[in-house]
Phi, psi and omega in degrees: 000337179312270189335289174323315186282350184298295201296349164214071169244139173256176180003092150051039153246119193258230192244341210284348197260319156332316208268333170280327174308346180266350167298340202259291194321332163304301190303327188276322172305337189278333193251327154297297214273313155266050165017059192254148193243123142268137211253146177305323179306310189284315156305336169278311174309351134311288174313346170272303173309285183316281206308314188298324186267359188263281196318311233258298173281333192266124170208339169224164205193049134247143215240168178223150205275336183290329174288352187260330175290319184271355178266303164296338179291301187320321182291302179314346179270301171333294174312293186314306176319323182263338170294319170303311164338287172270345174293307190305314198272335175270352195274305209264340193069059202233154182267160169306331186270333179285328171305277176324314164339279184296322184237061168269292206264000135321305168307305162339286196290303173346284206285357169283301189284325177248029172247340150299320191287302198306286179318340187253311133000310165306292192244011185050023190225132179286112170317305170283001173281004198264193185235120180245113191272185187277343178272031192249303170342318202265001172276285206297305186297300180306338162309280184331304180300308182309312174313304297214290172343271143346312160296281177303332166316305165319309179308298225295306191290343192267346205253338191247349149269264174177154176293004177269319177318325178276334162295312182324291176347312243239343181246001165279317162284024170252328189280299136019283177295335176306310167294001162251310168300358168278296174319326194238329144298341208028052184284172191273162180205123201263150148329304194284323193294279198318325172292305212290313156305277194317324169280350185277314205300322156304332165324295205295296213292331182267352175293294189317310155337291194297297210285335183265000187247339159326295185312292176310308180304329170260001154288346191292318201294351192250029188236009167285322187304306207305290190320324209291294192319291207293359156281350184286275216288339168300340194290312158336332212270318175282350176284301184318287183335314188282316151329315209258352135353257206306297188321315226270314188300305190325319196277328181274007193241296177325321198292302184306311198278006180251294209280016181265334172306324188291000000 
């Protein structure tokens, strides 16, 4: 669905407006379908993320309609895709290489049986009609392994946070090429980039916060279970005593009625 939408966004509607959307949009699925609780600090500290990369990237924001149509299916594939993601690996207790494993060669067949068509749709050109030379080949081979990559990352990182975390990422690297491509390319860069990276940058930073002190708090909340344990285990102990009590009268009571028969 990327791919489709790349080839029909017209005058500067990029993908960057697809990648913001998909962050509010995870949180409303997450908080409907998985009664997942977001706390307002962190939605705000989202909304601070969002809004700095929108100023920093966004400068034109007219649409068409078929590209506005392949842009809500990609957000909607998207989402689901990573929630099913970290949903499958914490449910089932699977590693990100096991997952990626099992639905790697599924994806495969997919994009083999609709990615010649779509492409010849597109580009009015047959994918096995082209002429492949070893340098085109050995380019095609270097995808792949970057896919390859690329994929276990996703998994790894969507499997040991959350897919919202992985979108933060995903715009810390936008603001990062911006900021490399100024640095090292000299693309142009406007006042308005620089507020807009700072601000996305104070986002990320008050997200990470909220979520780590999120974190503490609910281990502090799981750590009253330890009295519970230690009182189970004293208990055997007062039992044993009390038993060895009683065992101890039983034997002195025995004792007095063997000397009074005697």
């Amino acid at each position: 669905m990327k791919t489709i939408k790349e080839k029909n966004k017209r005058q500067g509607y990029a993908s960057k407006m697809t990648k913001l959307a998909i962050i509010p949009f995870t949180v409303l699925l997450e908080t409907v379908f998985l009664k997942k609780q977001f706390s307002q600090k962190i939605k705000l500290s989202l909304l601070l993320l969002l809004l700095g990369v929108g100023i920093a990237s966004i400068t034109d924001l007219q649409l068409n309609f078929v590209g506005t149509i392949l842009s809500l299916l990609a957000i909607v594939t998207t989402c689901v895709g990573q929630i099913l993601t970290n949903t499958i690996q914490k449910r089932l207790n699977v590693s990100s290489t096991q997952l990626l494993y099992q639905s790697a060669p599924f994806q495969a067949a997919i994009l083999f049986v609709s990615g010649p068509p779509v492409d010849q749709f597109l580009t009015k050109q047959n994918v096995f009609s082209h002429n492949y030379t070893p340098i085109v080949l050995g380019f095609i081979i270097l995808s792949c392994l970057i896919a390859v990559s690329v994929n276990f990352s996703t998994f790894l990182v969507i499997g040991k946070t959350s897919p919202v975390t992985y979108q933060v990422l995903g715009h810390l690297k936008t603001c990062l090429v911006l900021a490399f491509g100024y640095t090292l390319l000299h693309d142009p860069f406007t006042e308005r980039n620089i507020l807009g990276i700072l601000i996305a940058i104070v986002g990320m930073g008050l997200y990470s916060y909220f979520c780590t002190n999120e974190n503490k708090k609910k281990q502090l909340g799981e750590l009253p279970v330890g009295p519970q344990i230690k009182d189970k285990d004293t208990t055997p102990l007062l039992a044993v005593k009390t038993m060895g009590h009683q065992d101890k009268e039983s034997a002195e009571v025995k004792k007095s009625s063997k000397d009074s028969l005697v």
